[in-house]
C-alpha positions in Angstrom: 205.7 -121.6 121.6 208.4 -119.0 122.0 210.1 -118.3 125.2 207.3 -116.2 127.4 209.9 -114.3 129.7 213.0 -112.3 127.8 215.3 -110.3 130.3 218.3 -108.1 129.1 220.3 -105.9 131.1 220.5 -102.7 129.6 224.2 -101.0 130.4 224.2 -97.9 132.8 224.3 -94.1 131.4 225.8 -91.2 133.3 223.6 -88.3 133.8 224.2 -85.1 131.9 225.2 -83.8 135.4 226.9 -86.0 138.5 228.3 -84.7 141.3 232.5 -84.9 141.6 233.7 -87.5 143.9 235.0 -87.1 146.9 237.1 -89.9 147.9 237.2 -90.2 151.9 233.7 -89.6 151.8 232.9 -92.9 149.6 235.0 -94.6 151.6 233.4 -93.6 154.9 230.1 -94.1 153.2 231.3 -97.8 151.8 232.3 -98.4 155.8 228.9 -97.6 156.9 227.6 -100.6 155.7 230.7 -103.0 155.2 234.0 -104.0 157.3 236.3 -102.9 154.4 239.2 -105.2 154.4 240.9 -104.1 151.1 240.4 -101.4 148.0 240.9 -101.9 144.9 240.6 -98.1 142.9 240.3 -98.5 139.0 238.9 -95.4 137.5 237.6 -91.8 139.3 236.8 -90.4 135.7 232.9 -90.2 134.6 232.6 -92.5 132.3 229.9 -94.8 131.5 230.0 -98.2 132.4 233.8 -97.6 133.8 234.3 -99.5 137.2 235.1 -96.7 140.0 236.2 -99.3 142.7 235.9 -102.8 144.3 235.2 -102.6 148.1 236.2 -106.7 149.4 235.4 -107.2 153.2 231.9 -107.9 154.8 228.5 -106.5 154.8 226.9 -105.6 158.2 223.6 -107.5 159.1 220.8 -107.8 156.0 222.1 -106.9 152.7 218.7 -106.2 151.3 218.8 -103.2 153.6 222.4 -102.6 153.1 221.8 -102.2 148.9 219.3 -100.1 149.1 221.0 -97.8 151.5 224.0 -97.5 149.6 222.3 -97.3 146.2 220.5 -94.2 147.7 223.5 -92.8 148.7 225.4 -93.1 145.7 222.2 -91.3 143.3 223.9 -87.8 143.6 227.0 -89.3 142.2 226.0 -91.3 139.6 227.2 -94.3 140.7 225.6 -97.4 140.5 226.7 -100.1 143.3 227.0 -104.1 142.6 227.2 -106.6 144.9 228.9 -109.5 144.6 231.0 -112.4 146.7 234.5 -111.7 147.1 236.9 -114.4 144.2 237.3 -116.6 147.8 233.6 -117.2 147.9 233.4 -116.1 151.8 233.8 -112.4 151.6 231.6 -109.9 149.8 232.5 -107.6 147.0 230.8 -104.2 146.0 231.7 -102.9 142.5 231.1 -99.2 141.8 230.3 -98.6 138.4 229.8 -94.9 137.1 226.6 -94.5 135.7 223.2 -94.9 136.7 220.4 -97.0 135.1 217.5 -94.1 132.6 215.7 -96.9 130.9 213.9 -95.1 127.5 210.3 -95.3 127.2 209.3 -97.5 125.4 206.4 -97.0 121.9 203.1 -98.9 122.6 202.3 -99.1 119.2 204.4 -102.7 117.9 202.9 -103.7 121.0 199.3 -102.8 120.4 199.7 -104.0 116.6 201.1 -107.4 117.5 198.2 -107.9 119.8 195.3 -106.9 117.7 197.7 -110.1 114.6 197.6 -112.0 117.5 194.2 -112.1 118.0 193.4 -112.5 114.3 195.3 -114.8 113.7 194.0 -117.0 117.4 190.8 -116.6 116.3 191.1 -117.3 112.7 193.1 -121.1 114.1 190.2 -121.5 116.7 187.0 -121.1 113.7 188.6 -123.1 111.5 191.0 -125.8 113.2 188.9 -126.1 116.6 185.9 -124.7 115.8 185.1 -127.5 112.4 184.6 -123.8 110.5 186.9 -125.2 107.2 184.3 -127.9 106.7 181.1 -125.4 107.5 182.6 -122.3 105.5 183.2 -124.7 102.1 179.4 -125.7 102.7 177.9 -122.3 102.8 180.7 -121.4 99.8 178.5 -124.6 97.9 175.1 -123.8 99.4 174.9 -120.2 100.4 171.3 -120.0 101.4 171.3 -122.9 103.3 169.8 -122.0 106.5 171.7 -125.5 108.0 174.9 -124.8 106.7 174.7 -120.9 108.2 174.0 -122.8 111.4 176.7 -124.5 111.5 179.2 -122.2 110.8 177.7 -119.7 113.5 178.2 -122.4 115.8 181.7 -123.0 114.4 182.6 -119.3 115.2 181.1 -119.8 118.8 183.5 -122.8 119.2 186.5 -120.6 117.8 185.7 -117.9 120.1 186.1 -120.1 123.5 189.2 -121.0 121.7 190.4 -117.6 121.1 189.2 -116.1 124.9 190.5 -119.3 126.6 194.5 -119.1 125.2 194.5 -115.5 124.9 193.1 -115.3 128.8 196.3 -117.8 129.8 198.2 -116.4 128.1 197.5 -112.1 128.7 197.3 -112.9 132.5 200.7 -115.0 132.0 202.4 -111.9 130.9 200.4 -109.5 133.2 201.4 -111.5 136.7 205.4 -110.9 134.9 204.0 -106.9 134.5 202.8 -106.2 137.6 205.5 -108.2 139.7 207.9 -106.1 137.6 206.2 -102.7 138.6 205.4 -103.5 142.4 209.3 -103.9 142.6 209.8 -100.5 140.5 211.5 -102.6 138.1 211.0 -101.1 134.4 209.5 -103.5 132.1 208.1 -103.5 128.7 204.4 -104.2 127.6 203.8 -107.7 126.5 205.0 -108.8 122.8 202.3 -111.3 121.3 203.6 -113.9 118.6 201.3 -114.0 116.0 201.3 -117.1 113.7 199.9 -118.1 110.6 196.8 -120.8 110.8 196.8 -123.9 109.7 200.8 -123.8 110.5 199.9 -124.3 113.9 197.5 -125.3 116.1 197.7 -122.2 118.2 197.8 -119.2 116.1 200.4 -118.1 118.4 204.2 -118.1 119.3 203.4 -117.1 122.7 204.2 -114.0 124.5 207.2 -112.2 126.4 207.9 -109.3 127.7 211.0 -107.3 128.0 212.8 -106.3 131.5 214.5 -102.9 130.9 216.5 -102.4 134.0 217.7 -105.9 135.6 216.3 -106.8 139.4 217.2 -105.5 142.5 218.4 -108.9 143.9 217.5 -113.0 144.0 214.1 -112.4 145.6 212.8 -110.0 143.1 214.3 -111.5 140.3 212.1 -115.1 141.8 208.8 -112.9 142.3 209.1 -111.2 138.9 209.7 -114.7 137.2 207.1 -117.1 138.9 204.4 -114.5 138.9 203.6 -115.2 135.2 203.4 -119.0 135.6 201.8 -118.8 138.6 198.6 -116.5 137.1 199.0 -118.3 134.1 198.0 -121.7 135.9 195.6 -120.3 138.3 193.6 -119.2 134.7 193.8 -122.4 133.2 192.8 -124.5 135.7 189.0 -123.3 135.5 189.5 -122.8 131.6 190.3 -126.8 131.4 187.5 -127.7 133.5 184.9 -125.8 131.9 186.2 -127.0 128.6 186.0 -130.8 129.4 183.0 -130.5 130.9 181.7 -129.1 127.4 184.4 -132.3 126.0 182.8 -135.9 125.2 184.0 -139.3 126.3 184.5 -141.1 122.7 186.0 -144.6 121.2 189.0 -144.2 118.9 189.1 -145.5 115.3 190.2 -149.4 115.0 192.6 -147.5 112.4 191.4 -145.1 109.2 192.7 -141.4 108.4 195.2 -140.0 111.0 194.8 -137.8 113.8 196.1 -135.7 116.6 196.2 -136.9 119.9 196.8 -134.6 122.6 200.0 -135.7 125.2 199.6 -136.1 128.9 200.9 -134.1 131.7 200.2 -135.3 135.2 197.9 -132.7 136.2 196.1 -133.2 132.9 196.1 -136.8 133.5 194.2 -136.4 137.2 191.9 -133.7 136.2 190.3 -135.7 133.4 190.5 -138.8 135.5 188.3 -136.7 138.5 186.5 -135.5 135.8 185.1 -138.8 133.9 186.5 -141.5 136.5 189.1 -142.9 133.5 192.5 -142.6 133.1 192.3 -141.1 129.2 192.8 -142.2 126.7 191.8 -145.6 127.8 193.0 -148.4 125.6 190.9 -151.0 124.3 192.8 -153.6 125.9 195.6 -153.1 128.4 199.0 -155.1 126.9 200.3 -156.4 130.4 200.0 -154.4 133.5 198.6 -151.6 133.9 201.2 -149.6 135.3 203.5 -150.6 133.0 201.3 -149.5 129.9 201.2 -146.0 131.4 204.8 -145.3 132.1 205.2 -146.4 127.9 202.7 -143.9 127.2 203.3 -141.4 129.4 206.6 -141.0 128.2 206.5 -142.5 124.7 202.7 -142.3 123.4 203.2 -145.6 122.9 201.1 -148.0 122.3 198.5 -146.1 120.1 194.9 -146.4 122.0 193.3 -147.2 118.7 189.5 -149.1 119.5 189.6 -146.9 123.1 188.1 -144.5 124.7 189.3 -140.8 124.8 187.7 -137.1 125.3 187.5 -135.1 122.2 188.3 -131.8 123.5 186.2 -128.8 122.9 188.3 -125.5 122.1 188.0 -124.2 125.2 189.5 -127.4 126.8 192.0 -127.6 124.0 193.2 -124.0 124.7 193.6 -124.6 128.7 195.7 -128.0 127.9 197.6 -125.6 125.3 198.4 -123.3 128.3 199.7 -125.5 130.5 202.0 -126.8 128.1 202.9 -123.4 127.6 203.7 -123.1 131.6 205.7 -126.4 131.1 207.6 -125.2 128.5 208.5 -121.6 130.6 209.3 -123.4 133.3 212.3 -125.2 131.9 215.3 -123.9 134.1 217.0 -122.8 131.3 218.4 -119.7 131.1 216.6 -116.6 130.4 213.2 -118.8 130.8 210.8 -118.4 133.7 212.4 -121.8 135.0 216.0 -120.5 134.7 215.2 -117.1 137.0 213.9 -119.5 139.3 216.6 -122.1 139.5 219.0 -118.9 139.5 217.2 -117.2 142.6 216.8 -120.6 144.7 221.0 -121.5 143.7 222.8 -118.5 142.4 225.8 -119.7 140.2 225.7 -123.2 140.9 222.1 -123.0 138.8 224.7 -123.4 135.8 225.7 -126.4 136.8 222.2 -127.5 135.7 222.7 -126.6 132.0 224.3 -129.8 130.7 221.7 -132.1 132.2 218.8 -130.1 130.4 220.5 -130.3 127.2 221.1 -134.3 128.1 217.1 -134.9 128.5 216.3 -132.4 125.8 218.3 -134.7 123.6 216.9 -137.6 125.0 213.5 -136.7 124.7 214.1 -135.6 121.3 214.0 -139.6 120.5 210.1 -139.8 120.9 209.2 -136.2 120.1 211.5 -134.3 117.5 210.1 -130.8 118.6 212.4 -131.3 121.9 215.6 -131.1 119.5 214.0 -127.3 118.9 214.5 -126.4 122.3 218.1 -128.0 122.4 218.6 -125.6 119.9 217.4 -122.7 121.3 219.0 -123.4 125.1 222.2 -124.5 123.4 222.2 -120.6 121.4 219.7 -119.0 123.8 219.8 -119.8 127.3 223.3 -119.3 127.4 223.5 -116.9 130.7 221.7 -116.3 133.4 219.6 -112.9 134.6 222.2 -111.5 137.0 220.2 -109.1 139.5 222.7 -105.9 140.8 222.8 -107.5 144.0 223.4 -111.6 143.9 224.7 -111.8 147.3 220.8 -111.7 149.2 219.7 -114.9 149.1 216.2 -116.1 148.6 214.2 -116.3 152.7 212.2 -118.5 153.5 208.9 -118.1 152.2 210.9 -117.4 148.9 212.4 -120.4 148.7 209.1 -122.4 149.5 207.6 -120.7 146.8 210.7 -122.0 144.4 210.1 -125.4 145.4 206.1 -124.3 144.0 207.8 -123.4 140.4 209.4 -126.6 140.4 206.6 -128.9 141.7 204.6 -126.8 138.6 206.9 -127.7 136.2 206.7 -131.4 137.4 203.1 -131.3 137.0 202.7 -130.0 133.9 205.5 -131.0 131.9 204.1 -132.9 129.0 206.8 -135.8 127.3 205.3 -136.1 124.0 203.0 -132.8 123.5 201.4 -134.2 120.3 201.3 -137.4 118.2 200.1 -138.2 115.1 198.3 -141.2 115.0 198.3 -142.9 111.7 196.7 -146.4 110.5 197.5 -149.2 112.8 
């Protein structure tokens, strides 16, 4: 699925009208909140985007307080103030830039349009992928006033429905935990852009969802809340989605071999919840090849060996479309970039979270060699994830409770984070 959580920074416009600048005053209003040590003027002219100064020295006590002071102050002159360390990483820097942030409104109607494709083409994946409806539709097409067939395609579009409310549910809250973080910090933000996707071309229906920050985060803590919110109310959605749905699942044995199928991959969470749910580890092989350990690290990993003769749940939609959105929490939650997981590794390290790039490109590569879909995502961090979502202030680190609730993102990606999402099992 497609990346849930795209953030731009839009550049800064000047106002039609902006005070002049009064030089002495700037600087006694810079001194306010900073021991200025040096100056460094560039540009008084009102032009957008133009840098007006760089203050270097020290910010006095918390400089979440000290932004938002300054930022105020600086409104009637249509500047807009950075903050940033200083080039010998022990002194801060505040950059003036002329301009303020006027994000346009956006139109809700390619918003409202992809939804209503989105949910056509969901629900048209769930009747007749989950729901068995191919099979029942080409019966009542044979035998239309078959009172049987009917039946069963009525209970094929029930099935496709669960399907349908379950991943549309994960996925609408997903993108309404990003909204609302977004608003409570007055951060503008776009309405969320569903993915629609033909059937039959994918299990889903969908690409996913994102949404669109229009002016960047205050600093590291907002840009943390606004970026764990989604996969956090995603998750807490598809927890009681998956076990409803395997409740409504059956315990069955594989084929000793025949036509192929899908199997489903394992995350660790999806692993414990169906063993607390049916007492197995699933899918249960007909015979364990050595120990027993050792055959779950291969398949864990690998999907190897093939369970064929064992025992396994066939998922009902709804369970199918919970496992689908944690994958889909996984899959945001790679610290990549302008992923959920990349605003979080940026908020808990700062800069150094680009030191992290190469070794997610190493085990996207890697895993690449037992599922090719992972060489997708190579792709689209190596083009993609390039940069990072610089807030306007990157000196405010993360506090404590912040920084616990980092560590959450990661343990959820850890959880969740599924090897070999799907396998094709064919004849043994």
């Amino acid at each position: 699925m497609a990346s849930d959580f795209v953030s731009r920074v839009p550049g800064v416009v000047p106002a039609d009208v902006a005070a002049p600048v009064d030089v002495d005053a700037l600087v006694a209003l810079l001194q306010q909140v900073m021991t200025v040590d040096h100056i460094l003027w560039e540009n008084l002219a009102p032009q957008s985007g133009q840098v007006v100064a760089r203050f270097i020295g020290t910010i006095h006590g918390d400089t979440a307080q000290a932004y938002a002071l300054l930022d105020q102050a600086l409104r009637p002159w249509r500047i807009t103030p950075l903050f940033r360390f200083a080039p010998d990483g022990r002194r801060h820097m505040v950059i003036l830039i002329q301009g303020r942030l006027q994000p346009r409104p956006s139109r809700i109607w390619p918003n409202l349009l992809l939804f209503m494709l989105t949910v056509l083409s969901v629900a048209c994946t769930g009747v007749l992928m989950h729901g068995g409806g191919l099979e029942a539709l080409k019966n009542v097409l044979q035998t239309p006033f078959s009172s049987l067939y009917w039946k069963d395609l009525s209970q094929a579009v029930l099935q496709g429905l669960s399907f349908t409310v379950a991943l549309l549910g994960i996925l609408g809250v997903h993108e309404l935990g990003h909204y609302l973080a977004a608003r409570w910090h007055r951060v503008e933000v776009s309405l969320p852009y569903f993915i629609p996707f033909p059937p039959f071309l994918s299990p889903f229906g969908t690409l996913g969802a994102f949404i669109r920050l229009k002016s960047p985060p205050t600093n590291r803590r907002v840009l943390l809340d606004i970026g764990l919110a989604g996969p956090l109310a995603g998750f807490l959605v598809a927890i009681p989605f998956l076990v409803v749905g395997l409740a409504l699942s059956e315990v069955r044995r594989l084929p000793l071999g025949g036509s192929p199928f899908y199997l489903e991959g394992n995350s660790l969470l999806y692993l414990l919840v169906k063993r607390l749910m049916f007492g197995r580890w699933l899918p249960e092989p007909a015979v364990y090849d050595g120990p027993v350990w050792w055959h779950w690290l291969r398949f864990f990993f690998t999907g190897e060996p093939a369970p064929w003769g064992g025992l396994d749940v066939l998922l009902h939609p709804m369970a199918f479309a919970a496992w689908a959105g944690l994958l889909v929490t996984a899959l945001n939650l790679i610290p990549a970039g302008q992923l959920d997981g990349g605003h979080v590794v940026y908020a808990l390290l700062g800069n150094k979270a680009a030191r992290l790039r190469p070794w997610v490109l190493g085990a996207l590569l890697v895993l690449g060699l037992v599922w090719s879909g992972w060489w997708l995502w190579f792709a689209l961090v190596w083009f993609l994830a390039r940069g990072y979502a610089e807030p306007l202030d990157t000196v405010t680190p993360l506090d404590t409770p912040r920084k616990v609730l980092a560590w959450v993102g990661i343990l959820l990606l850890v959880l969740t984070f599924t090897p070999v999402p799907m396998k094709v099992l064919g004849a043994p």
